[in-house]
C-alpha positions in Angstrom: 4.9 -20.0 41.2 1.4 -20.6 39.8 0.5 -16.7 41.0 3.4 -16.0 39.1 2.9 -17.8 35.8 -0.6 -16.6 35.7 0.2 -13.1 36.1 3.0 -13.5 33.0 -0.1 -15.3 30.9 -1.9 -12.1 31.6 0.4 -9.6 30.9 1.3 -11.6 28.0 -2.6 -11.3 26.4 -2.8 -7.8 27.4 0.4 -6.7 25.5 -1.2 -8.7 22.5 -4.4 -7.2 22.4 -2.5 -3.7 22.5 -0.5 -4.8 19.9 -3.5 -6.3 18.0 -5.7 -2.8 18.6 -2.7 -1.4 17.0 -2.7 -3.4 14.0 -6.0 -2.7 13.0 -5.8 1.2 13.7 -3.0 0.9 11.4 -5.0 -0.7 8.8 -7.8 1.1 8.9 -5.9 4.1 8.0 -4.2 2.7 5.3 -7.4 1.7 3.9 -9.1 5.2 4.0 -5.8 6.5 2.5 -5.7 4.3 -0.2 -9.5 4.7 -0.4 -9.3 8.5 -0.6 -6.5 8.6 -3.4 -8.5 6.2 -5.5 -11.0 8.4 -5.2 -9.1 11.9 -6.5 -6.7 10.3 -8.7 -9.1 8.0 -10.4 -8.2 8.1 -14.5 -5.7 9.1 -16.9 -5.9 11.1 -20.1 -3.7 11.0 -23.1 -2.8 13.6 -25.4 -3.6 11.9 -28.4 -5.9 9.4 -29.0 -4.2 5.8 -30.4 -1.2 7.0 -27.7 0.1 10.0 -26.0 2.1 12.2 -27.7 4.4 15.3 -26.4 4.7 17.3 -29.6 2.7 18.2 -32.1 2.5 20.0 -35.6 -1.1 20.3 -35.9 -2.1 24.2 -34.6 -6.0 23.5 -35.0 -6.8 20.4 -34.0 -6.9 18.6 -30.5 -7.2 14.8 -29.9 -7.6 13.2 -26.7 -8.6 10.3 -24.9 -8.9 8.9 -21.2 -9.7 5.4 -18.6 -9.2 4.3 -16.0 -11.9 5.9 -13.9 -13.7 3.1 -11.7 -16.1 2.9 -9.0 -19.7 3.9 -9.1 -20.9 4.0 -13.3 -20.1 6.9 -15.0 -22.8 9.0 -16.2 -20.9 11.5 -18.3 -17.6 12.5 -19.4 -16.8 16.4 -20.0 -13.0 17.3 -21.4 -11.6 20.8 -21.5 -7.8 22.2 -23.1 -6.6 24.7 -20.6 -3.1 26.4 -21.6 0.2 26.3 -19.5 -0.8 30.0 -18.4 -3.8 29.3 -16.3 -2.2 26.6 -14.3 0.7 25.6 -12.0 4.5 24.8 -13.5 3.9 21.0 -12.0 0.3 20.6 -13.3 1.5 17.9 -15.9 3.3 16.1 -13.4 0.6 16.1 -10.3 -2.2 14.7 -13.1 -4.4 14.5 -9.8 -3.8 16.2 -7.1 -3.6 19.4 -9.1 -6.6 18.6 -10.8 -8.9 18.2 -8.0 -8.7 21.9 -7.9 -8.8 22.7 -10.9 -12.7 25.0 -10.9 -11.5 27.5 -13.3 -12.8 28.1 -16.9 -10.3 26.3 -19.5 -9.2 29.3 -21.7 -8.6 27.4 -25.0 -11.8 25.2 -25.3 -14.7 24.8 -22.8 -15.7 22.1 -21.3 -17.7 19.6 -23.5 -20.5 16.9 -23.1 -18.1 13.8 -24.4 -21.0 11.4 -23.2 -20.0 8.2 -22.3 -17.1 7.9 -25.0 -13.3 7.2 -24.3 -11.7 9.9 -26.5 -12.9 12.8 -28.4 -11.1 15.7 -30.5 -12.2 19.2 -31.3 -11.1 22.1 -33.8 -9.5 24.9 -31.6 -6.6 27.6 -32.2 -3.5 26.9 -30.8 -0.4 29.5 -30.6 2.8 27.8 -31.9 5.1 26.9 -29.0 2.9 26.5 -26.3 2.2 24.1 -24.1 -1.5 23.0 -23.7 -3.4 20.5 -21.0 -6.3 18.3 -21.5 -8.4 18.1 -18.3 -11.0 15.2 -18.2 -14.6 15.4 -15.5 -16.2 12.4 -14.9 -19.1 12.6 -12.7 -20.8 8.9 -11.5 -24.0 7.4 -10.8 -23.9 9.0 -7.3 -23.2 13.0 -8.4 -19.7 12.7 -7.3 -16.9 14.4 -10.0 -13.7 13.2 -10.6 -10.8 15.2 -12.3 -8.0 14.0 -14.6 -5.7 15.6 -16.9 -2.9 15.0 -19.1 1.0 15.4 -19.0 0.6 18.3 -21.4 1.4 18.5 -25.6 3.7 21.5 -27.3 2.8 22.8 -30.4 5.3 22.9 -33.1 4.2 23.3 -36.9 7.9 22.4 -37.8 8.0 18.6 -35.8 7.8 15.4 -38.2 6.5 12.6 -37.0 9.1 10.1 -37.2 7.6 6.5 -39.0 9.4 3.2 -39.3 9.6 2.3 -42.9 9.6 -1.7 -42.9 11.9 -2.9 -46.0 10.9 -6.0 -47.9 13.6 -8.4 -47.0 15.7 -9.6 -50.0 16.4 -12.8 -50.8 20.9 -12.8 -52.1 21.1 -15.5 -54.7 24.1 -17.1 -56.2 24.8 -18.4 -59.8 26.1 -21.7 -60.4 27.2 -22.9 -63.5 25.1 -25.8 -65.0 22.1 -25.1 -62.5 19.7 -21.7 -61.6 20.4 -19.3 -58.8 19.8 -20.5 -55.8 19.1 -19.0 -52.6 21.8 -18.8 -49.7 19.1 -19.5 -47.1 19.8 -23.6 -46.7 17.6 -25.9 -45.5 17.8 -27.8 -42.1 18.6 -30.7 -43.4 22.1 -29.4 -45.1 23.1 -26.6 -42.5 26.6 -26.4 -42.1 28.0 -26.1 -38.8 30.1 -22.7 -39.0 27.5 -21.1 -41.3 24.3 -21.9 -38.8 23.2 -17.6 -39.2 22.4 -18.7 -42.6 19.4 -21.8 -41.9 16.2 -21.6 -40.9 15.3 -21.2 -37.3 14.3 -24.4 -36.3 15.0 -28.0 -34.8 18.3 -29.3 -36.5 20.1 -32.5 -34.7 23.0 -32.1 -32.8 24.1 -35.4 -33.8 23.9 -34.6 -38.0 26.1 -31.0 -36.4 28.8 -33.1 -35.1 28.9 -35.7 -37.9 29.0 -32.3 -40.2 31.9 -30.9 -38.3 33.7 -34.2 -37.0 33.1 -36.6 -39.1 31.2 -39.7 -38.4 30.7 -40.8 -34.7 32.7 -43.7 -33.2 30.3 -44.3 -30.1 26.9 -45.7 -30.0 24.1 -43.7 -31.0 22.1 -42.8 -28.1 18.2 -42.0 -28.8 17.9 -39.2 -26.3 21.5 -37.5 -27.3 21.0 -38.1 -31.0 17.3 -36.1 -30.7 18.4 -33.3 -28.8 17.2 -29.8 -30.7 19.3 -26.3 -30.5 18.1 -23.0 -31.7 19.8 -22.4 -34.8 21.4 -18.7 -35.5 24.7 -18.6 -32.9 27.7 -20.1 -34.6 30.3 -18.4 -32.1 32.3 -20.4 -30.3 31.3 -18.2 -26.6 29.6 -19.9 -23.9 26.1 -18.8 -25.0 23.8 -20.3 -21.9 20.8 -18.0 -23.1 21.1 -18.9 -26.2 21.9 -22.5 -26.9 18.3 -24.2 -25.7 19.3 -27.9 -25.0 15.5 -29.7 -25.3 16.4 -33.1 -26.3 17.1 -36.3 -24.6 14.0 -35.4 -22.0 13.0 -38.9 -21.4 16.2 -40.0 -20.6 16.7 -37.1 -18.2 13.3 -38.1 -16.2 13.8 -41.6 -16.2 17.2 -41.1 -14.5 15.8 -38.9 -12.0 12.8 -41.0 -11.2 15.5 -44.2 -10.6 17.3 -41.9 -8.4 14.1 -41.0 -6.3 13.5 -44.4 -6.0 17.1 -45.7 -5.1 16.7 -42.8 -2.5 12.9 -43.8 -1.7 14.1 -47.8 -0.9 17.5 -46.7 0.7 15.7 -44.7 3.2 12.9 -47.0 3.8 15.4 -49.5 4.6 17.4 -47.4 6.8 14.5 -46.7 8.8 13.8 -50.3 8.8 17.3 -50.9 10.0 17.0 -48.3 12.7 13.8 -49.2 13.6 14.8 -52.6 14.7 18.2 -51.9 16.3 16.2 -49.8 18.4 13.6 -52.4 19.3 16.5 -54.3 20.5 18.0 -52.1 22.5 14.4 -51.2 23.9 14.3 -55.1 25.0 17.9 -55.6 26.4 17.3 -52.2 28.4 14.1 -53.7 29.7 16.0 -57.1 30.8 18.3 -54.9 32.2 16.3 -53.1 34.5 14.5 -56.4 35.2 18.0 -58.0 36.3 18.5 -55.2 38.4 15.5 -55.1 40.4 15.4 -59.0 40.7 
């Protein structure tokens, strides 16, 4: 039997050593991957400068900017605008694979010391309604090159950048008689129930809310129900979990549950207690027991 066991044992710790040897082939070629495609796809480049952009009226003018490329320190970037002629259909979508073999001589503008800047723009002539690329080198401290280039940009003289125009928000009066307009907008302290859109985001009592829409309470006043806070600008009647924040009454919440923990804490220390010495008496009357018997 102990031939047998030891045999297992060893058959066992060869299998895991395999299994082990396996492990860190695996992860050693995981690493070179991941090292590798680091290495080629390295940076992104923008058609645009503040953010990428897909269209474009201008049909003179190129902007462009790139980072992400890490590693060894970067010596010099160089940036080129190559048309949708002198590359592959999926150039835009392969940004680096494709551009790791991309050796040719950009058509539209040459390649251009950018230094060590992060954008740059240039004055070329563009044809309207074609698609242009911007291709980005970097070359690093340790003469290695690195290609990036963009999704691509269409030229179209007609396209109008679309702005948000932000409207000064108006403030709706209403005339009273006897008294000046005042605004609609009311103040925490007099926020009406069924109109809560209308207040002030804010903390407003739950307590003044029911007194507003049910009159005055006929309970006691409980501190930590009475402070309770809700988010003011739902007055449906749905069951708005999300937005219906609940923050009051916190120290009433805690010191409940730290009672509870300690009812729990005192009924478990005397259970073991209990336990403890039931079993220390059954212990000693097993013990007489088997005294009895062998007397």
């Amino acid at each position: 039997w102990e031939s047998s066991k030891n045999s297992l044992l060893l058959v066992f710790c060869f299998d895991l050593l395999r299994m082990m040897k396996a492990l860190v082939l695996f992860a050693l070629f995981i690493a070179f991957t991941c090292a590798f495609e680091s290495n080629r796809c390295t940076g992104f480049v923008k058609d645009g400068v503040s953010s990428d952009v897909d269209i474009q009226a201008s049909t003179s003018t190129v902007k462009a900017s790139w980072a992400g490329f890490t590693g060894e320190k970067i010596l010099r970037f160089e940036w080129a605008v190559v048309s949708s002629e002198q590359v592959p259909s999926d150039f835009g979508a392969k940004s680096c694979r494709v551009s790791q073999e991309f050796r040719g001589h950009p058509d539209v503008y040459g390649w251009q010391n950018a230094g060590v800047s992060s954008s740059a723009s240039a004055t070329v002539r563009l044809a309207e309604g074609q698609k242009y690329f911007v291709v980005v080198r970097a070359t690093n401290g340790l003469g290695q090159q690195f290609y990036a280039n963009s999704n691509g940009f269409i030229v179209d003289s007609t396209f109008v950048e679309e702005r948000e125009e932000i409207q000064p928000r108006e403030s709706h009066t209403k005339s009273s008689e006897g008294s000046a307009a005042r605004s609609v907008i009311f103040a925490q302290a007099e926020c009406p129930i069924n109109q809560a859109w209308k207040c002030n985001a804010g903390q407003v009592s739950v307590r003044e809310k029911l007194e507003e829409f049910y009159g005055p309470p006929r309970f006691g006043v409980i501190a930590g129900f009475a402070a309770a806070p809700v988010v003011v600008g739902d007055d449906d009647d749905d069951s708005d979990d999300d937005d219906d924040v609940i923050g009051g009454g916190g120290a009433f919440g805690i010191a409940v549950a730290i009672t509870a923990f300690f009812c729990i804490l005192v009924l478990g220390v005397m259970f073991i207690a209990a336990f403890g010495k039931e079993g220390g008496e059954f212990q000693t009357n097993v013990r007489r027991h088997d005294n009895v018997d062998e007397f």
